[in-house]
matplotlib code that plots the C-alpha trace (Angstrom):
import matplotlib.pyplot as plt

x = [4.3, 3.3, 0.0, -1.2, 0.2, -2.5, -5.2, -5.4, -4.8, -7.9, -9.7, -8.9, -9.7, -13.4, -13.2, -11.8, -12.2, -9.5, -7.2, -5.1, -2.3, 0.3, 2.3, 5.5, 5.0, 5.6, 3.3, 0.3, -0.6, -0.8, -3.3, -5.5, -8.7, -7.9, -7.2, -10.6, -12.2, -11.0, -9.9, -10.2, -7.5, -5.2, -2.8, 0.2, 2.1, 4.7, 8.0, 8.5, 9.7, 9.9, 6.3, 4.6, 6.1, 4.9, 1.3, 1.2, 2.0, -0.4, -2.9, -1.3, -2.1, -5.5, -6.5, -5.7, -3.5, -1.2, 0.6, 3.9, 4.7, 7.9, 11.1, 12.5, 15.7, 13.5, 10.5, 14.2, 17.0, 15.6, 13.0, 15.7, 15.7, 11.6, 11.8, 13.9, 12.7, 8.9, 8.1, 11.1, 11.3, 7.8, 6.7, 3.8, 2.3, 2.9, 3.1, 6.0, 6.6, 9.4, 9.3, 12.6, 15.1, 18.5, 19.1, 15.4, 15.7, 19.4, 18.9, 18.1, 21.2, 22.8, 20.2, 17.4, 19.3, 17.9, 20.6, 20.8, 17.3, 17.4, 21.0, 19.9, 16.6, 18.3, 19.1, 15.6, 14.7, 10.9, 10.1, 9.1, 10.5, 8.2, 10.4, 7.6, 9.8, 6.9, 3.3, 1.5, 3.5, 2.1, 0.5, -1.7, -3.3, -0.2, 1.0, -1.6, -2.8, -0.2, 0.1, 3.6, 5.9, 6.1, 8.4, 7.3, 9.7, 8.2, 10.6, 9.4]
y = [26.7, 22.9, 23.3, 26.5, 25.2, 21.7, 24.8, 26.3, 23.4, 21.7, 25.6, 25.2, 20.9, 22.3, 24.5, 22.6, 18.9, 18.9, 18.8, 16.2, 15.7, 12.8, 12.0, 10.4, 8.3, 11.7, 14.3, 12.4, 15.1, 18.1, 16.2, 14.7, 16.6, 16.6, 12.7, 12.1, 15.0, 13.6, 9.9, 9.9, 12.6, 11.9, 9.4, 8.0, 5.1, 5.3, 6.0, 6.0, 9.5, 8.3, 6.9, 9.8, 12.1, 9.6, 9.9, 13.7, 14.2, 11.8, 13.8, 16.9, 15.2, 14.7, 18.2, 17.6, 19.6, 17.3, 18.4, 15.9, 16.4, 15.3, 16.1, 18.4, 16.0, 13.3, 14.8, 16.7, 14.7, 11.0, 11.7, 14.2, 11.9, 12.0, 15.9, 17.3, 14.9, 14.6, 17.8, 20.4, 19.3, 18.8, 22.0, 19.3, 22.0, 19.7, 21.5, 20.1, 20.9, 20.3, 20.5, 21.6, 24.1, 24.4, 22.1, 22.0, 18.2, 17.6, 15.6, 12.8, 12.9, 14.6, 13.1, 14.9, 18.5, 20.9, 23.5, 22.6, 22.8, 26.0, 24.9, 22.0, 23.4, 25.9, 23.3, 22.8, 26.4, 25.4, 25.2, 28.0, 28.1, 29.4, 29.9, 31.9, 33.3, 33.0, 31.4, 34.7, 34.8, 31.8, 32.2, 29.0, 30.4, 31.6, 28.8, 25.8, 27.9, 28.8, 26.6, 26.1, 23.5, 24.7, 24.3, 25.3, 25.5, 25.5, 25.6, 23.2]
z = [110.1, 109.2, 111.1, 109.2, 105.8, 106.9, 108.1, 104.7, 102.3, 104.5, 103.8, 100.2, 99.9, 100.9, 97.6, 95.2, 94.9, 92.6, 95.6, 96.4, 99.1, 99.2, 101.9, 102.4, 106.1, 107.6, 108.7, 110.2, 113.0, 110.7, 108.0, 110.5, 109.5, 105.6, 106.1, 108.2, 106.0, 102.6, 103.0, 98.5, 98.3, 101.1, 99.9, 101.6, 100.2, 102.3, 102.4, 98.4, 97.1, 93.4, 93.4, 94.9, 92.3, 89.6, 91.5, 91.3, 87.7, 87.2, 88.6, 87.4, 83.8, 84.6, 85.7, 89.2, 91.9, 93.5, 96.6, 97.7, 101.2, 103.2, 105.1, 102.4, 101.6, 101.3, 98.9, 97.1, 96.8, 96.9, 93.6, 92.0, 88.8, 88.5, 89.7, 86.9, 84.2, 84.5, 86.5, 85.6, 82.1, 81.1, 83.4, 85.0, 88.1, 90.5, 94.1, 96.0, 100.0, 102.1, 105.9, 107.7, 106.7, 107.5, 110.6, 111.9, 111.7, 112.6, 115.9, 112.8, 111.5, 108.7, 106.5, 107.2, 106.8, 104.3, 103.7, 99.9, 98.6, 96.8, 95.3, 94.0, 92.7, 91.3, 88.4, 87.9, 86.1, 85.4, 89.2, 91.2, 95.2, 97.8, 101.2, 103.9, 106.8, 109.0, 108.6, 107.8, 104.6, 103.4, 100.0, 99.7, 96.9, 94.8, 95.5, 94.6, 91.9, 89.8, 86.3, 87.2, 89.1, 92.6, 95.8, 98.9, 102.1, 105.6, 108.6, 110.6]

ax = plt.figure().add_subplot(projection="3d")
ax.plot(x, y, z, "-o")
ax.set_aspect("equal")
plt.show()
């Protein structure tokens, strides 16, 4: 599912150049072509969850569509305080993805499970959750293109 999400953000990158993607230290194989492709818009400074929320509503601001991507308790739970006060709040269309559902990481530890995510975005009324069940159902365009805060779920 990761690999066709990175297939049509790359389709839609060539598009738009309004496209941005920001990484948490994660994900590296998927975004290889949009990093080679797009080395402006690919950003990845590291493993700070807080920071690359700040980064996309910058960009949000500015006209931009900002996609944060991460292990889904990691781009969820670690930037909760930035997520429901700078993106829920102010409705900034940032376009959040989580990889993992459920389990799909649990040889990591119980850190990396992802059984929560529509609970706890549930508090967060302004953003609207995305969960494909397979990668056909992927709606890139619904989804990067919508003027609201957006959560996308891809088992892993």
């Amino acid at each position: 599912m990761r690999n066709t999400f990175a297939n049509l953000v790359f389709k839609e990158m060539k598009e738009n150049e309004n496209i941005y993607v920001i990484v948490g230290d994660v994900g590296y194989g998927v975004f290889d072509e949009i990093k080679e492709s797009y080395p402006e818009r690919f950003i990845n400074p590291g493993a700070a969850e807080q920071l690359m929320v700040g980064m996309a509503t910058g960009l949000a601001m500015e006209g931009k569509i900002p996609i944060i991507y991460s292990i889904t308790p990691f781009i969820l739970y670690r930037p909760f305080e930035f997520l429901r006060n700078l993106v829920n709040k102010e409705k900034i269309p940032v376009k959040i993805v989580g990889s993992g559902r459920d389990d799909d990481y649990g040889a990591l530890g119980f850190s990396h499970y992802a059984t929560d995510d529509e609970v706890v975005l549930s508090s967060l009324q302004n953003i609207k959750i995305f969960k494909p069940e397979i990668p056909d159902d992927i709606d890139i365009k619904k989804f990067l293109y919508n003027e609201t805060p957006s959560y996308l779920n891809l088992k892993r």
